[in-house]
C-alpha positions in Angstrom: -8.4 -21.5 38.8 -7.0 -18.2 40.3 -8.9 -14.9 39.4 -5.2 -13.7 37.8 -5.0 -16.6 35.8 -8.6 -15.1 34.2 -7.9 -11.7 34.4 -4.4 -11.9 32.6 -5.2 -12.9 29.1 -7.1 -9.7 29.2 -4.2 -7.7 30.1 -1.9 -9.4 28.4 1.1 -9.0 31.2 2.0 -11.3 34.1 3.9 -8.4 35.9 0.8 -7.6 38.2 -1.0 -8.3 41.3 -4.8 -8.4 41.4 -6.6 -6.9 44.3 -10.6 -6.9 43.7 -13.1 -7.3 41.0 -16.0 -5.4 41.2 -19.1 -3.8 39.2 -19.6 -0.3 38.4 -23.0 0.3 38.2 -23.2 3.6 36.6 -21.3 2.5 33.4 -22.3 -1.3 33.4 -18.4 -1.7 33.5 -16.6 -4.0 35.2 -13.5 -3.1 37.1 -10.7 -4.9 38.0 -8.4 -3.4 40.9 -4.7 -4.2 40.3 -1.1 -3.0 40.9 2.3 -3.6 39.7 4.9 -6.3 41.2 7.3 -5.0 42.9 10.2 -4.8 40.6 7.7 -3.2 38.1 7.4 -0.4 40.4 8.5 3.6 40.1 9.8 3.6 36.7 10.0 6.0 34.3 7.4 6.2 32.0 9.6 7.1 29.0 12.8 5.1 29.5 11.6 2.6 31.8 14.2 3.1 34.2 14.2 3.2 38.1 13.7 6.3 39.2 13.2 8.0 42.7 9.4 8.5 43.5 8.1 12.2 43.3 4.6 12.5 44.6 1.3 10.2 44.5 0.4 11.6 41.0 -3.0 12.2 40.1 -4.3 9.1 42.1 -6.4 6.1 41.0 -6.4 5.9 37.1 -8.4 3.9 34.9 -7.2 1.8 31.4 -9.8 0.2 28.9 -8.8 -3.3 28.4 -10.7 -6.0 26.3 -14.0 -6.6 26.7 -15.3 -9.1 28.8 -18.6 -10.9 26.5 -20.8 -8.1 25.8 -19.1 -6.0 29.1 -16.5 -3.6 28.8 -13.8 -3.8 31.1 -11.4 -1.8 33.0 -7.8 -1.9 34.6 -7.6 0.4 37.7 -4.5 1.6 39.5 -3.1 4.3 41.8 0.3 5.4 39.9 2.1 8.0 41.4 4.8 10.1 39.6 8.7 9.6 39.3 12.0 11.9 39.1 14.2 10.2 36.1 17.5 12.0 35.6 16.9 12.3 31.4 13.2 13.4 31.3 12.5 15.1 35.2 9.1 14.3 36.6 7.1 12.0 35.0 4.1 9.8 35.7 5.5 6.2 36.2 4.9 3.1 33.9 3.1 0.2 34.3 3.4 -2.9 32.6 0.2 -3.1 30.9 0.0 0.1 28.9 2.1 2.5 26.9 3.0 6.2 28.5 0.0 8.6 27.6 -2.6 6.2 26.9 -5.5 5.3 28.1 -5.9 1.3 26.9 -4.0 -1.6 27.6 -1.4 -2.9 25.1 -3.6 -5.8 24.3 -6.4 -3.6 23.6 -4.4 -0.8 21.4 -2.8 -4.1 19.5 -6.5 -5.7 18.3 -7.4 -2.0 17.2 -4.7 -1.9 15.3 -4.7 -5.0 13.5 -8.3 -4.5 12.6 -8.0 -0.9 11.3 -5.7 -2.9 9.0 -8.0 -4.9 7.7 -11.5 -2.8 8.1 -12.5 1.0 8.2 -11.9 2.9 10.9 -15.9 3.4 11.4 -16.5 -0.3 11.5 -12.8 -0.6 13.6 -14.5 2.3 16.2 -18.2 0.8 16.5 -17.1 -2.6 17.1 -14.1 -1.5 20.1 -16.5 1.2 21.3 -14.0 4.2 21.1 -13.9 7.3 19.1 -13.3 7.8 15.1 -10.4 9.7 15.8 -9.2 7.8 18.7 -8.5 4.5 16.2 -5.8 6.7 14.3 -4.0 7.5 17.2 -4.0 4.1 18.6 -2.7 3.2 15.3 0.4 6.0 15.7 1.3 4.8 19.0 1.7 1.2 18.3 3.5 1.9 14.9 6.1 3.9 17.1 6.6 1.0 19.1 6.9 -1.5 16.3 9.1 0.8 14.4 11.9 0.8 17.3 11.8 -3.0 18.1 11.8 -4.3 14.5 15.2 -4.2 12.2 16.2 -1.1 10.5 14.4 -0.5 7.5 17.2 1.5 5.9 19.9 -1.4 6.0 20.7 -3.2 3.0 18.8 -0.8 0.3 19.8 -1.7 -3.6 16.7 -0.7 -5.9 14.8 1.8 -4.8 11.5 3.1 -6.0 10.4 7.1 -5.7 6.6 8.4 -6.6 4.6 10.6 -5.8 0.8 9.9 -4.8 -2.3 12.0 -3.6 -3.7 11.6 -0.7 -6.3 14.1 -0.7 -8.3 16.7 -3.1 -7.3 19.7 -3.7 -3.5 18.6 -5.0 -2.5 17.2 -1.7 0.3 14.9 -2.5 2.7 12.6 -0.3 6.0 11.2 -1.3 6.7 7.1 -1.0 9.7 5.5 -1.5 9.8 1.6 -1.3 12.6 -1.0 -1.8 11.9 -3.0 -4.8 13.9 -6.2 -3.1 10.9 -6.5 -0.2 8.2 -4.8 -2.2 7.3 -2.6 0.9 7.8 1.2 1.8 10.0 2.2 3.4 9.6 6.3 4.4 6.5 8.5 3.5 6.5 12.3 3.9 3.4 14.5 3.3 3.9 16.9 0.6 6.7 16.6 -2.8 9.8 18.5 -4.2 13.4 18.2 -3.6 13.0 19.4 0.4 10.4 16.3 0.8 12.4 14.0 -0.5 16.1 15.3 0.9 14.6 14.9 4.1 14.5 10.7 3.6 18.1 10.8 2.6 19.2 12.7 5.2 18.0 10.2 7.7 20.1 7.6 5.6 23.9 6.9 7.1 26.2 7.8 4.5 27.2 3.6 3.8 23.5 3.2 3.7 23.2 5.7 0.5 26.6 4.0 -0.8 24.8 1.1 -1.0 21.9 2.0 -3.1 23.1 0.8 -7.0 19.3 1.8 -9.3 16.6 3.9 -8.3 13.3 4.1 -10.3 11.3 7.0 -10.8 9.3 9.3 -13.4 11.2 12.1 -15.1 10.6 14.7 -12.4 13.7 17.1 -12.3 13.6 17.4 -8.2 13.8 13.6 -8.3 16.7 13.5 -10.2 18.3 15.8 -8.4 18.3 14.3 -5.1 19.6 11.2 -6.9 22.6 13.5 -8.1 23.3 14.7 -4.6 22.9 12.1 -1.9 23.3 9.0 -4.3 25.9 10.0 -7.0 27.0 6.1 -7.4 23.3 5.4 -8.2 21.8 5.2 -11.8 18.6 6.7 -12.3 15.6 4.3 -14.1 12.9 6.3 -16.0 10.1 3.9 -16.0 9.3 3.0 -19.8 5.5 3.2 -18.6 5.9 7.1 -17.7 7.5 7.9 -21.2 4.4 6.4 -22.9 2.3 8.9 -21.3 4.5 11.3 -22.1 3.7 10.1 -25.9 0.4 9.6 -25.4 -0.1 13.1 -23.6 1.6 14.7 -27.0 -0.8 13.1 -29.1 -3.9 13.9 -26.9 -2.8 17.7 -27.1 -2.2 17.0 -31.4 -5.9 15.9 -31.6 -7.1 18.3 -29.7 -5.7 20.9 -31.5 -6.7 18.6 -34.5 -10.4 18.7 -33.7 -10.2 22.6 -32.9 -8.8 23.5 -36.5 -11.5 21.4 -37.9 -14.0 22.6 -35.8 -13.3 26.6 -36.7 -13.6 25.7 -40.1 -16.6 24.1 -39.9 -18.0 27.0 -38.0 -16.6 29.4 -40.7 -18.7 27.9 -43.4 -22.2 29.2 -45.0 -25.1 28.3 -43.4 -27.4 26.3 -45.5 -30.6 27.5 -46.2 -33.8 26.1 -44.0 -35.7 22.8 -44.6 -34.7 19.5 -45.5 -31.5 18.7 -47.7 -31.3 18.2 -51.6 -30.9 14.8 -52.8 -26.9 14.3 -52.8 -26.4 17.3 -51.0 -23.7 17.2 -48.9 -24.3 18.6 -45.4 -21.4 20.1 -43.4 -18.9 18.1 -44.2 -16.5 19.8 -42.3 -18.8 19.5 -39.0 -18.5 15.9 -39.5 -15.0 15.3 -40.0 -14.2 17.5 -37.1 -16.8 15.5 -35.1 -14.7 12.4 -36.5 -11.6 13.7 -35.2 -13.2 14.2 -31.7 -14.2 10.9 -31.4 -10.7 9.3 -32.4 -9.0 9.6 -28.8 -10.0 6.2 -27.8 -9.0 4.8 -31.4 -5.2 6.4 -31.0 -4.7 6.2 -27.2 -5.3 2.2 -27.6 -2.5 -0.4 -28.2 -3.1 -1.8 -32.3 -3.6 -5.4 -31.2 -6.5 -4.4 -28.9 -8.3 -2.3 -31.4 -12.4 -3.3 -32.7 -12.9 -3.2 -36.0 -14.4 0.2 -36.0 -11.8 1.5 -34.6 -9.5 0.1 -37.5 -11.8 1.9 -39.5 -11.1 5.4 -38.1 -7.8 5.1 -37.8 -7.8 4.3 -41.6 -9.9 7.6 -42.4 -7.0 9.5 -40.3 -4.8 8.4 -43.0 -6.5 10.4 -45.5 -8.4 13.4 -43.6 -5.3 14.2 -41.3 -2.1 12.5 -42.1 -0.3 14.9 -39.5 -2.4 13.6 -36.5 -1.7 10.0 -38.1 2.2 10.6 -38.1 1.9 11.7 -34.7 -0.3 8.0 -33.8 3.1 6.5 -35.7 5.1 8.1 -33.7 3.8 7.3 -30.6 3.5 3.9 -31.3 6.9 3.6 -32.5 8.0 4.6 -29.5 5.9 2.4 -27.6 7.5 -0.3 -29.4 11.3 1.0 -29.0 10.9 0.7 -25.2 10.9 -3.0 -25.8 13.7 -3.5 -27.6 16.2 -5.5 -25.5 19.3 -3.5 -23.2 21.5 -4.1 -26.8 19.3 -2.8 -29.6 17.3 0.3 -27.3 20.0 2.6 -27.6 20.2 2.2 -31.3 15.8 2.2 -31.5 15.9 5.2 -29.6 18.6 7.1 -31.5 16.1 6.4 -34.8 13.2 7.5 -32.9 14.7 10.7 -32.0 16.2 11.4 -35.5 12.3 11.1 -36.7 10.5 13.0 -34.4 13.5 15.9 -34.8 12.4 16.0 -38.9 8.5 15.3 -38.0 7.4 19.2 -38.4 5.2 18.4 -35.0 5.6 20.5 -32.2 4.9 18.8 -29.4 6.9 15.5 -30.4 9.9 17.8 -30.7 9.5 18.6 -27.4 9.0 15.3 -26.5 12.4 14.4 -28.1 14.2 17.2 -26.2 12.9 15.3 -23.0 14.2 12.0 -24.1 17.7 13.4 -24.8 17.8 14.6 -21.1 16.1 11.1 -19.6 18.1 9.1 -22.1 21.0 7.6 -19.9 17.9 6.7 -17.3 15.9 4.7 -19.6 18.9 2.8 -21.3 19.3 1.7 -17.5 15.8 0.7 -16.9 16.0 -1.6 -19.8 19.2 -2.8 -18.9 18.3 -3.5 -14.9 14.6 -4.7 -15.8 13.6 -1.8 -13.3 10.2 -0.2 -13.7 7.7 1.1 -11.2 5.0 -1.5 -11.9 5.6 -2.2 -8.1 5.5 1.2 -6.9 1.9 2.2 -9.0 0.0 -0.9 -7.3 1.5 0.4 -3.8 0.2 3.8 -4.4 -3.1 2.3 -5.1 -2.9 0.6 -1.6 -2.2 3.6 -0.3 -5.1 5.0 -1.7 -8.0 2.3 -0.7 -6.3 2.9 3.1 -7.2 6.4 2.7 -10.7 5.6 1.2 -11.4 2.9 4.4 -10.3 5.2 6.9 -12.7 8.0 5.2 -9.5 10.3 5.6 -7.3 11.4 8.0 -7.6 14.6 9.9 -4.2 14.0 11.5 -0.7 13.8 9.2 0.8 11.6 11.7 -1.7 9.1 11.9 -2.3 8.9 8.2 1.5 7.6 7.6 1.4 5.3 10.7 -1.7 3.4 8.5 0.5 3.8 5.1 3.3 1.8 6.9 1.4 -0.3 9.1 -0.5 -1.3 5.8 2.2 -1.3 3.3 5.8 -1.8 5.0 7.4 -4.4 6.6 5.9 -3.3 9.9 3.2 -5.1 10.5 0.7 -5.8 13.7 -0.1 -8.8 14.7 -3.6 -9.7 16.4 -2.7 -10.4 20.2 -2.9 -14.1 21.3 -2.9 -15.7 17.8 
C-alpha cells in the first residue's frame, strides 16, 4: 500500500502529492510534507479561481489534521500568494483546508459534529484545541454548509416568531422557524421591530407572497412587521400565550387580594400576652390572609388536576373572597373558550368578553381590551390549528445548546451552534 493511500483518509482530499513523512521531536508531532496537484495550484483563496501568482507568501505553513492513534498530526506546505482580479492579493488555496484556517476540512468537520452532540469543553479536551477555537470552527463550517445546501427561504407557508434569552441580564435573540420542517430558519441577537425587519428584508418579495399564517405571541412589533412585509399573511396568537395572559391577571388579583387582607390584619388590636382563652379566636384576619397567600398554586392549576385540598381552598374562596373567585371563573372560562372549535370560538369569545366588560375587575378589563385587539389572530389560530407548541420546545433547544457550550463569548458563533443544532443545516461526521 502507497503512503498516500494512508495518509489521505486523514486529509480527506485526493488533489495532493505527498513528499515525506517525518517526526518532530519537539512537539511529539508527526508531520506529513505535501503539496497540491497541479491543476490545484495558484488559486484564489476566496473564489477558487486561477489567478496569476504574486510572491512566495509567508513560506512553509502548517494545518492540524486528525490524529494519528494517540499522535497529533500535521499537514505541511509552502503556499505562496495569488493576484485574483475580484479580491487582489491573496494567499492561495489548497485543497485540504478552508481560507484562514488552520485545520483540515476533515478535522474542522469532526469538531463540528461533536460540538453538536457534546459541550464544547469535552468537544476541546478530546480534539486538543482551544475553548474558543471550537466556536469558530463551528462558524466556518456553517458558512460553508449554508451556501451549498438549498435555500432555506424557498417555499415558506407557516411561520413561527419568538423571542428567547440567551443570556442574563435580559439578553434576548429573535427565532423564526417554519412550522412545515419544524427547524429555524434565521436567528438575530437582540428583539423589536428593527430585529425582526432585518429577516424580511433578506426575503425576495415572491418569497414573503408566499407566506399564508404566521404564529406568534401578542407583541405589537411582531405584528407590525406582519402588517408591512407580509400583508397577505394572517397573524395566529397562540391560545397558550393568552392563558398567561389570564393567568398573569389573576396572579396580580391575588396579590393584591392577600395585601388587603394582610393590612387589615396588621391594623387590628394586639392581643394581650400569654396563652389564648378557651374559644378565643386568634387573628382571624392573619389567617385568612395567610389563606389567600397560599391559594396561587390552587387557582393557577387546571380543575381536573386539582388534590383534594386544593378543592378545599378553592371552596373557602367562594365565601372569604368571591371577587378573587370570579376572577379564578374567569380565567377558566376562558381557558375553556380557546377550545371551542373554528365555528363556535367566535361566538365563546364574544360571551367572554361581554363578562369580563361587566366583571367590576380591573385587570380582566384590561385583559378584554387586549383580546378585542388580538381577536382576528386568535379566531385564525383556531381555525389553521396553528400554535407555537413547536416554536417553545425549539427555544428550549436553544437554550440546553447555550448551557453545553457554557456560553458564547462571540455572537457569530453562538447562531452558527443555534442553526447547526436546530435548522435543516446539519454536519455530518466525516467518513460515515
Amino acid at each position: 500500500m502507497r503512503i498516500k493511500d494512508l495518509i489521505q483518509p486523514l486529509v480527506g482530499t485526493e488533489k495532493m502529492v505527498v513528499e515525506t513523512v517525518s517526526e518532530d521531536a519537539e512537539s511529539n508531532a508527526i508531520v506529513i510534507r505535501v503539496h497540491p496537484i497541479k491543476r490545484e495550484q495558484c488559486r484564489c483563496g476566496i473564489c477558487h479561481r486561477k489567478a496569476k501568482r504574486y510572491d512566495g507568501g509567508r513560506g512553509i505553513r502548517r494545518w492540524r489534521c486528525d490524529d494519528i492513534g494517540a499522535v497529533m498530526a500535521y499537514i505541511e506546505c509552502a503556499v505562496p500568494r495569488v493576484v485574483c482580479k475580484d479580491h487582489g492579493v491573496v494567499v492561495a488555496s489548497v485543497p485540504w483546508a478552508r481560507h484562514k484556517s488552520g485545520f483540515t476540512r476533515r478535522f474542522e468537520e469532526t469538531v463540528t459534529w461533536l460540538a453538536t452532540h457534546a459541550s464544547k469543553t469535552v468537544v476541546a479536551s478530546l480534539m486538543r484545541v482551544e475553548w474558543h477555537t471550537v466556536g469558530s470552527i463551528c462558524e466556518r463550517v456553517y458558512r460553508e454548509l449554508e451556501g451549498k445546501s438549498a435555500s432555506r427561504f424557498d417555499s415558506l407557508v407557516n411561520l413561527g416568531i419568538d423571542e428567547t434569552s440567551y443570556k442574563k441580564g435580559h439578553k434576548y435573540m429573535t427565532v423564526v422557524i417554519n412550522h412545515d420542517t419544524a427547524s429555524v430558519i434565521w436567528c438575530g441577537v437582540g428583539y423589536g421591530k428593527e430585529v425582526l425587519s432585518g429577516f424580511f428584508t433578506l426575503l425576495m418579495p415572491a418569497q414573503r407572497d408566499s407566506i399564508r399564517c404566521v404564529s406568534a405571541d401578542g407583541a405589537r412589533w411582531i405584528a407590525s412587521c406582519i402588517e408591512e412585509y407580509c400583508p397577505n399573511a394572517e397573524r395566529c396568537v397562540d391560545p397558550f400565550h393568552v392563558v398567561s395572559w389570564a393567568t398573569q391577571a389573576l396572579d396580580n388579583e391575588r396579590r393584591k387580594a392577600w395585601a388587603e387582607a394582610h393590612q387589615t390584619s396588621k391594623a387590628m388590636p394586639k392581643r394581650s400576652q400569654g396563652r389564648p382563652q378557651k374559644r378565643e379566636s386568634v387573628n382571624p384576619e392573619k389567617k385568612q390572609a395567610k389563606a389567600v397567600k397560599n391559594l396561587r398554586y390552587a387557582l393557577l392549576k387546571n380543575p381536573e388536576n386539582l388534590s383534594d385540598k386544593q378543592h378545599t381552598q378553592l371552596k373557602f374562596l367562594t365565601e372569604a373572597n368571591p371577587r378573587l373567585y370570579r376572577a379564578y371563573l374567569l380565567k377558566e372560562n376562558l381557558r375553556l373558550a380557546l377550545k371551542a372549535g373554528a365555528n363556535e370560538i367566535v361566538d365563546v369569545l364574544n360571551q367572554w368578553m361581554a363578562w369580563a366588560q361587566r366583571c367590576r375587575i380591573p385587570a380582566f378589563r384590561e385583559l378584554r381590551l387586549k383580546i378585542k385587539r388580538n381577536f382576528d389572530s386568535i379566531v385564525a389560530a383556531a381555525k389553521h390549528g396553528l400554535s407555537n407548541a413547536r416554536m417553545e420546545a425549539i427555544n428550549n433547544k436553544i437554550k440546553l445548546v447555550i448551557r453545553m457550550a457554557f456560553g458564547f463569548r462571540n455572537y457569530g458563533n453562538m447562531i452558527a451552534m443555534v442553526m447547526l443544532s436546530c435548522s435543516a443545516v446539519r454536519p455530518s461526521l466525516p467518513g460515515r
